[in-house]
DSSP file (Angstrom, degrees, kcal/mol; ACC not computed):
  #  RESIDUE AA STRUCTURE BP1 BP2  ACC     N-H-->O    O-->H-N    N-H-->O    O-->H-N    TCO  KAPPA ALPHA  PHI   PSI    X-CA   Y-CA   Z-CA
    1    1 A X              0   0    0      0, 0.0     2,-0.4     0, 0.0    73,-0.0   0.000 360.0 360.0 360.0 123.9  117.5  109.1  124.9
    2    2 A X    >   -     0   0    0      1,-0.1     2,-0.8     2,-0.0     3,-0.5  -0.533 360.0-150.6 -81.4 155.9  118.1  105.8  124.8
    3    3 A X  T 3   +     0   0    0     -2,-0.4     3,-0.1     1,-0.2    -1,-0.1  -0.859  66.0  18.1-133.5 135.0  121.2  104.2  126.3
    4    4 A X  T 3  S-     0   0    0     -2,-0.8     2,-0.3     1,-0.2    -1,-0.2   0.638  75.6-179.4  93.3  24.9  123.5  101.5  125.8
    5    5 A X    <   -     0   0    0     -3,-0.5     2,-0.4     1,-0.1    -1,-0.2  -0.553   9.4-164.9 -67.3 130.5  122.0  101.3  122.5
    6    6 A X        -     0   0    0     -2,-0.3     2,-0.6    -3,-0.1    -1,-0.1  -0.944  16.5-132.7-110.4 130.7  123.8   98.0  120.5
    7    7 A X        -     0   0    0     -2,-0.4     2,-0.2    22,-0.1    24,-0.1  -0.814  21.5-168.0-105.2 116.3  123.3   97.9  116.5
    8    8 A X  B     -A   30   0A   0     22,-0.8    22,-0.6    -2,-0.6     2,-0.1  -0.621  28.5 -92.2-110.9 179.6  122.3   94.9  115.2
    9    9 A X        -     0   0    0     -2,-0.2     2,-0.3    24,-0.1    -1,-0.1  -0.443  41.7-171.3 -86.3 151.4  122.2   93.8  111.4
   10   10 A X        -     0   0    0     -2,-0.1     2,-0.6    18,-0.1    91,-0.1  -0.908  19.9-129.6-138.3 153.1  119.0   94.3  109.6
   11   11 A X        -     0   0    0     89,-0.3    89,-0.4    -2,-0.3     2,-0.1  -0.924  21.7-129.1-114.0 146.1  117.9   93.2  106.3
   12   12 A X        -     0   0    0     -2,-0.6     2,-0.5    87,-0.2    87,-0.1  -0.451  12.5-138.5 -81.9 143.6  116.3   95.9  103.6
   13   13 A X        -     0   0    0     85,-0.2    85,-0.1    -2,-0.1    -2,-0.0  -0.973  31.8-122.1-113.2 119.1  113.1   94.8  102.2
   14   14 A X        -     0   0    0     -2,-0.5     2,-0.2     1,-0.0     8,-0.0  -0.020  33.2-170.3 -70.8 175.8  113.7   96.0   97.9
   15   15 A X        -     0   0    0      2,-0.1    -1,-0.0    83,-0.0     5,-0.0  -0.907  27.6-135.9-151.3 149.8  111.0   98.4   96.8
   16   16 A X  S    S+     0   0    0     -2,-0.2    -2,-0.0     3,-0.0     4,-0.0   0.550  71.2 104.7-100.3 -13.7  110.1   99.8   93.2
   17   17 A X    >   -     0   0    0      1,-0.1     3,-0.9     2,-0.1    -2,-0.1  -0.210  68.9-141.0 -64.0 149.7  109.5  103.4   94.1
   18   18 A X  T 3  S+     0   0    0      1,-0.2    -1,-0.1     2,-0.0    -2,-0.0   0.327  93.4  69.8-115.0  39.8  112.2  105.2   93.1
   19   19 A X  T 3  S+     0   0    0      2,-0.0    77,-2.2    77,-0.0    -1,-0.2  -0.001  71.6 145.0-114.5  30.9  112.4  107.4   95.9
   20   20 A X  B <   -d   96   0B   0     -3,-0.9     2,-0.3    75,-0.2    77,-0.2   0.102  43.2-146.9 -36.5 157.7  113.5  104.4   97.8
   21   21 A X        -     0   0    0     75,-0.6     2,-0.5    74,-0.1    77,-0.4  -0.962  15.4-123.0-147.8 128.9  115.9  105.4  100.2
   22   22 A X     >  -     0   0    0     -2,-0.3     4,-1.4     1,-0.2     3,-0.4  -0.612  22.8-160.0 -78.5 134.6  118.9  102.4  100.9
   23   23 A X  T  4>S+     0   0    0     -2,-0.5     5,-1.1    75,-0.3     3,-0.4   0.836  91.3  64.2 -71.9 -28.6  118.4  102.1  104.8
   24   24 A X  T  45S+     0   0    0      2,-0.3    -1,-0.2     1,-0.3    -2,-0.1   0.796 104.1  53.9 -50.6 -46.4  122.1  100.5  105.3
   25   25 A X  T  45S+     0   0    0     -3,-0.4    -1,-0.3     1,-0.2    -2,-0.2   0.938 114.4  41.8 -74.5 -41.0  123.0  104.5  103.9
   26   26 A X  T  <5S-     0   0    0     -4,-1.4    20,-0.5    -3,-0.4    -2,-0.3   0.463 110.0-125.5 -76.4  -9.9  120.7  106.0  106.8
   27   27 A X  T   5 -     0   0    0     -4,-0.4    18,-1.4    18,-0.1    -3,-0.2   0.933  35.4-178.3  52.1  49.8  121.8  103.7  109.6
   28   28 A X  E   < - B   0  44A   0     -5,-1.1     2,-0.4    16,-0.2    16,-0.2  -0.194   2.9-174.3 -26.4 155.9  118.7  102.2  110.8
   29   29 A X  E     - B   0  43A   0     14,-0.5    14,-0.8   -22,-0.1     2,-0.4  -0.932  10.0-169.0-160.0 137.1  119.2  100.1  113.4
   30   30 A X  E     -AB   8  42A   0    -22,-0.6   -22,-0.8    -2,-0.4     2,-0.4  -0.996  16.4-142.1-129.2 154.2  116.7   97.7  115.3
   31   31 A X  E    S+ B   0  41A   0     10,-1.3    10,-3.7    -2,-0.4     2,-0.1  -0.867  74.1  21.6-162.2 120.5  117.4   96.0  118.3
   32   32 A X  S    S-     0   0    0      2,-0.5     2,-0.4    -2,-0.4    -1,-0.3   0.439  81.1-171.2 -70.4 151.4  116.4   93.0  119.2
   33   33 A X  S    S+     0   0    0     -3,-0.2     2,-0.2    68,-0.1   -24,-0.1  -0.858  79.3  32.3-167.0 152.0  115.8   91.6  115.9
   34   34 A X  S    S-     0   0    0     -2,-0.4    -2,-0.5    68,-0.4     2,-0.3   0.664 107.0-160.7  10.0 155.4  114.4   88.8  115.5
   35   35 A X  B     +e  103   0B   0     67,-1.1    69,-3.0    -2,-0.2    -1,-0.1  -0.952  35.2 178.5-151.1 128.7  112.5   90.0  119.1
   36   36 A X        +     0   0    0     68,-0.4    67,-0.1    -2,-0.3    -1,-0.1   0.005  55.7 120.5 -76.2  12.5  110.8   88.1  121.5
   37   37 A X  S    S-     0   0    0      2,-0.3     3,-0.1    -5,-0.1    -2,-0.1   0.244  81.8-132.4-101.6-169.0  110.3   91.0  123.2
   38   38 A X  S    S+     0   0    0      1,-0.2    40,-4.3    39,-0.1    41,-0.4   0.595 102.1  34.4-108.3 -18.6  107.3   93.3  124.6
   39   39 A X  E     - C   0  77A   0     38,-0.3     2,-0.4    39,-0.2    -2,-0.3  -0.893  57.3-160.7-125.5 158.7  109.9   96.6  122.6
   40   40 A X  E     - C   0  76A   0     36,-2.0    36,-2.3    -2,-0.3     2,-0.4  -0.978  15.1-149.7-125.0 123.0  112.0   97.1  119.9
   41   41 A X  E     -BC  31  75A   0    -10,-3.7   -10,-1.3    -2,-0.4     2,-0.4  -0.824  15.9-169.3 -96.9 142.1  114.3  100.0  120.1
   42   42 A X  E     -BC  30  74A   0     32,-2.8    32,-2.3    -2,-0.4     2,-0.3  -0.966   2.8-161.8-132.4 139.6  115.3  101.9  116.4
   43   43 A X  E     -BC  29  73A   0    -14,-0.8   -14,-0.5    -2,-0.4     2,-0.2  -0.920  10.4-157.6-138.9 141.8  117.8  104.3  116.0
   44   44 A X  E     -B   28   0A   0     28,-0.7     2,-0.7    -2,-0.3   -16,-0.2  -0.603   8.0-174.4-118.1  55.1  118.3  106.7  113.1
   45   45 A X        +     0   0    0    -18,-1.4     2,-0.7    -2,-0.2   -18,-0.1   0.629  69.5  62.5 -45.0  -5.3  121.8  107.9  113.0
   46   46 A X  S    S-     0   0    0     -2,-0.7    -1,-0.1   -20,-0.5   -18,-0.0  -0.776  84.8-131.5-131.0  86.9  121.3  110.2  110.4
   47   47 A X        -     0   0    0     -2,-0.7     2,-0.2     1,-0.1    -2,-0.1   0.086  18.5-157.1 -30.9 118.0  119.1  113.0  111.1
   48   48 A X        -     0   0    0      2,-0.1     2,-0.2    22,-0.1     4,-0.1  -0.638  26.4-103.3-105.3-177.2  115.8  114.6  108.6
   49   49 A X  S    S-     0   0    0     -2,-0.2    44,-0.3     2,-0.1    45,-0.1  -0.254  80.7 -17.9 -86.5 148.3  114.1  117.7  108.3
   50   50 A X  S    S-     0   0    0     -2,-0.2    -2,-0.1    42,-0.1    43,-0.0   0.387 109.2 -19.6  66.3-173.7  110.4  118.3  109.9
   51   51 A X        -     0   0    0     41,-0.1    42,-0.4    17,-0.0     2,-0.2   0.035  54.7-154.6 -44.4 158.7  108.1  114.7  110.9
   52   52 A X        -     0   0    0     17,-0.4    17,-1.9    40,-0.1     2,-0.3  -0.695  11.7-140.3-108.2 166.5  108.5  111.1  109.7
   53   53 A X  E     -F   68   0B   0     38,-1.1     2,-0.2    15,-0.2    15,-0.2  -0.915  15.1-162.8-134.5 130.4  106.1  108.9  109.6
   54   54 A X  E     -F   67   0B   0     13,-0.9    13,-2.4    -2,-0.3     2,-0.3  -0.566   7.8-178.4-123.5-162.5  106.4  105.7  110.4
   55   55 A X  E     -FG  66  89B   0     34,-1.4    34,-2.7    -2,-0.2     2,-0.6  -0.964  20.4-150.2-159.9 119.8  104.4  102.3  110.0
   56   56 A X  E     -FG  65  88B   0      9,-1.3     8,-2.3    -2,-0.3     9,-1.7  -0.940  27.4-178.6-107.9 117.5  104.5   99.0  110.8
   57   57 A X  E     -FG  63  87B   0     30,-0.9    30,-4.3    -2,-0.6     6,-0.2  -0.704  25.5-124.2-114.2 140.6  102.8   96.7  108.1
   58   58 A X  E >   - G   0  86B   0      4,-0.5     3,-5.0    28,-0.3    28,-0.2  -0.373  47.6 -91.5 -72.5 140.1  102.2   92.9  107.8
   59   59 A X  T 3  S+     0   0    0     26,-0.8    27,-0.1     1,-0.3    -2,-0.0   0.550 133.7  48.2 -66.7   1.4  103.6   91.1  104.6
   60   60 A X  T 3  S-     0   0    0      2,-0.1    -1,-0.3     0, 0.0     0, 0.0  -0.060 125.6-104.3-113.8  33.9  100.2   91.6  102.7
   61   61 A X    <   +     0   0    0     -3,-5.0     2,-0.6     1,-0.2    -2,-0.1   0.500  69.1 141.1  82.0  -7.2  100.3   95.8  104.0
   62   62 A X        -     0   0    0      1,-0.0    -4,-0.5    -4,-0.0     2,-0.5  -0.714  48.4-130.0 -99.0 142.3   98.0   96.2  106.4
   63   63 A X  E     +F   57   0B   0     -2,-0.6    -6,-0.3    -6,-0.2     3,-0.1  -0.616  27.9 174.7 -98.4 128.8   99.4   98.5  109.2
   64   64 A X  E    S+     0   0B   0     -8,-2.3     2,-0.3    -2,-0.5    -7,-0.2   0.533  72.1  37.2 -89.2 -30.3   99.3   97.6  112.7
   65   65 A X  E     +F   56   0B   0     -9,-1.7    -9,-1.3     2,-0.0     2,-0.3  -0.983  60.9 177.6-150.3 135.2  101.2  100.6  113.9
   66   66 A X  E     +F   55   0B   0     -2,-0.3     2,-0.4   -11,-0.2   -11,-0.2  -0.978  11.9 142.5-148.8 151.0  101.4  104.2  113.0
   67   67 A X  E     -F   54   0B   0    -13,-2.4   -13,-0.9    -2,-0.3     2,-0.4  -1.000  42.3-120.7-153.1 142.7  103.0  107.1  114.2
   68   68 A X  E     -F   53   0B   0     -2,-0.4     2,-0.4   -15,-0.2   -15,-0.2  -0.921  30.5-164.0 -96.6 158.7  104.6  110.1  113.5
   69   69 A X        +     0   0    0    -17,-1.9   -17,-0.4    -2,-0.4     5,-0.0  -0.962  22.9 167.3-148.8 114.3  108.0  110.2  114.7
   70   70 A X        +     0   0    0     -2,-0.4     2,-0.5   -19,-0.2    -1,-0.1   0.451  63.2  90.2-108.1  -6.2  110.5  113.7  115.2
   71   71 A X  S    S-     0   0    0      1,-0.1     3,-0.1   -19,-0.1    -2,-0.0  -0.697  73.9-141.7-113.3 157.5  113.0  112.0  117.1
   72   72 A X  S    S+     0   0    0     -2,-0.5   -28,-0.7     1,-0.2     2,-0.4   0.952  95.4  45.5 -62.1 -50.6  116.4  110.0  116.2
   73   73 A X  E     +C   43   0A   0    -30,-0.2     2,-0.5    -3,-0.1   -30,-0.2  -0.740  68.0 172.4 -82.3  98.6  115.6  107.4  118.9
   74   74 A X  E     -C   42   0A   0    -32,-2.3   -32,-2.8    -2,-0.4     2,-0.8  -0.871  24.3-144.5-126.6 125.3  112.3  105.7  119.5
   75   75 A X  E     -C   41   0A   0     -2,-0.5     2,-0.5   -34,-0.2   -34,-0.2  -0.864  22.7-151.0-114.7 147.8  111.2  102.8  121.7
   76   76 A X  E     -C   40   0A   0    -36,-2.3   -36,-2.0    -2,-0.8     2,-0.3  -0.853   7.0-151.3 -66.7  92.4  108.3  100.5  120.1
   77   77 A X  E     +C   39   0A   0     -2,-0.5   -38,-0.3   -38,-0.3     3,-0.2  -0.553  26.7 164.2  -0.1  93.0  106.0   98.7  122.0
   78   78 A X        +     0   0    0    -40,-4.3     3,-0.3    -2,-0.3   -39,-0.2  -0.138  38.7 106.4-132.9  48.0  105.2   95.9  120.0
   79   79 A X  S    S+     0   0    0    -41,-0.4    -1,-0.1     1,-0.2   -40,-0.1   0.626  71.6  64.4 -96.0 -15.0  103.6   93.6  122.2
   80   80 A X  S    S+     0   0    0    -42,-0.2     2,-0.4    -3,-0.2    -1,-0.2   0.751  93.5  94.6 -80.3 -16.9  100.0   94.1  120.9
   81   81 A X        -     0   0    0     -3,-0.3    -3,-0.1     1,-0.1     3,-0.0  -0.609  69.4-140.9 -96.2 108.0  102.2   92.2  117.0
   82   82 A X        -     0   0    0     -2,-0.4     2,-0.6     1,-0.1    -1,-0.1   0.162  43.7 -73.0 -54.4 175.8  101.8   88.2  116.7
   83   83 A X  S    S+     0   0    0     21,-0.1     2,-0.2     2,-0.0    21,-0.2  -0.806  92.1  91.8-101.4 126.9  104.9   86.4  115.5
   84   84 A X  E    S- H   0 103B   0     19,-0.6    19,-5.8    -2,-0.6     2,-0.5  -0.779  80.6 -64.8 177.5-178.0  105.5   87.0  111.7
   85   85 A X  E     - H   0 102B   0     17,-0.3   -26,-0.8    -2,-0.2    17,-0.3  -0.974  44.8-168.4-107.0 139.6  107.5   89.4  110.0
   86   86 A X  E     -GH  58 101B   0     15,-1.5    15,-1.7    -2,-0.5   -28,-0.3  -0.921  13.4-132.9-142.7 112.5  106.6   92.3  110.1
   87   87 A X  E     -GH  57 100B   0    -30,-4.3   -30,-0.9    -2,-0.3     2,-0.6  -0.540  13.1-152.7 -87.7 154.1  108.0   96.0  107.7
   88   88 A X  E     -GH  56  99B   0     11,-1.1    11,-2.0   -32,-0.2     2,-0.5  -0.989  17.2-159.9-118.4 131.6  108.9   99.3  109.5
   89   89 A X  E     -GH  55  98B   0    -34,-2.7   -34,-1.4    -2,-0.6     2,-0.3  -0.941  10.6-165.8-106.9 123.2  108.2  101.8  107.0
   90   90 A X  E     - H   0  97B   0      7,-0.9     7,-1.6    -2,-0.5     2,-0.4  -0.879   3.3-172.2-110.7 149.4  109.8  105.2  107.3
   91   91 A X  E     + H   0  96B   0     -2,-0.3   -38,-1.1     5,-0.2     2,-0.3  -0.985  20.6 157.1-119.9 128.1  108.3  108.5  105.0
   92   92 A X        -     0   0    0      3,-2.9     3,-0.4    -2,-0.4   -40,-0.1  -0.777  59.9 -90.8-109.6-172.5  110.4  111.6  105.2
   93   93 A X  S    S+     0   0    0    -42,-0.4    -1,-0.1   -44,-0.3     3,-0.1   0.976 128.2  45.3 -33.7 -71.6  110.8  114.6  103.0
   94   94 A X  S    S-     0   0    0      1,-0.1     2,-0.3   -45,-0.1    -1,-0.2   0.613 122.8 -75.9 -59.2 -12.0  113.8  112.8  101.2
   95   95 A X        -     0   0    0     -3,-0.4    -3,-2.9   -74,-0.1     2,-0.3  -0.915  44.3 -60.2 145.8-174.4  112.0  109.4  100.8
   96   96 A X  E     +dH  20  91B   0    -77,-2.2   -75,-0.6    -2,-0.3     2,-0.4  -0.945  41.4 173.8-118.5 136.5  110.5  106.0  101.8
   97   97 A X  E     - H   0  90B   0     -7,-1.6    -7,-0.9    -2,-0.3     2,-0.3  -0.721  15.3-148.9-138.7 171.6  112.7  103.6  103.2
   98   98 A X  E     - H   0  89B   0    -77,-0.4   -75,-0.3    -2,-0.4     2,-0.3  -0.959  10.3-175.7-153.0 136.8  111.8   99.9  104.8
   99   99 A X  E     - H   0  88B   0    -11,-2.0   -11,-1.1    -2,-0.3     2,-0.4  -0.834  29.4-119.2-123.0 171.8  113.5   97.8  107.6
  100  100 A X  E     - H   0  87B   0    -89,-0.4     2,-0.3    -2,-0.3   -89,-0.3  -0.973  17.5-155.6-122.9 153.0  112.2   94.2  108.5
  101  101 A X  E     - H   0  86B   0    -15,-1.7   -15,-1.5    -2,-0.4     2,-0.5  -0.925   3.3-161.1-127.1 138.4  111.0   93.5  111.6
  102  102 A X  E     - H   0  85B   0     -2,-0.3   -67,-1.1   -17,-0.3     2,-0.6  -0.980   6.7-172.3-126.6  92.6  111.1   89.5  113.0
  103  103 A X  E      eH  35  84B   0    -19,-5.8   -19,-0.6    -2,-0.5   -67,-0.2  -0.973 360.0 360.0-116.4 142.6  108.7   88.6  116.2
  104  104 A X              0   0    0    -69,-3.0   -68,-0.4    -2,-0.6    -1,-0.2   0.213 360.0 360.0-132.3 360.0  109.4   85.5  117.2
C-alpha cells in the first residue's frame, strides 16, 4: 500500500466507445504528473470486480506497457518511456476508461 499518497489533477483523453467510463467519476489519480520521474504512482479510489488491464500507449497506440492489475494502488516504473505523452488505459468488466500521462 502506498502511503502518503497526494492526488493530483489529471486530464481525461475523450473516446467514442460508448462504454467509456468518465475517469474524474472513478477517481483516478496519478502522481507526479507531468513526471520526470523513474515511477508514477495511480490510485483507484473506487474499487471493480475480477482483473483490469491496464496499458500504456503512445499518441499513435502502440503500447509500451501492459499489465494486468487486481489492486487499487499500483506503482509504475516508467523509466524504460521517452518524454511525450503518453495514455493509461484501464479495461474492466464495467468499461474502458483513459488518463494522460506527461514525461517530461
Amino acid at each position: 500500500m502506498l502511503t502518503g499518497f497526494i492526488s493530483k489533477a489529471f486530464q481525461v483523453v475523450e473516446d467514442q466507445n460508448p462504454n467509456l467510463i468518465d475517469a474524474s467519476k472513478q477517481a483516478i489519480r496519478l502522481y507526479p504528473n507531468p513526471n520526470n520521474e523513474d515511477k508514477v504512482y495511480i490510485r483507484v479510489a473506487k474499487p471493480w470486480e475480477g482483473k483490469a488491464l491496464m496499458q500504456v500507449l503512445d499518441k499513435q497506440g502502440n503500447i509500451y506497457l501492459n499489465r494486468e492489475v487486481d489492486s487499487q494502488e499500483l506503482e509504475l516504473d516508467i523509466s524504460s518511456l521517452r518524454t511525450g505523452y503518453y495514455i493509461i488505459r484501464w479495461q474492466t468488466e464495467s468499461g474502458v476508461f483513459h488518463t494522460a500521462l506527461i514525461r517530461n
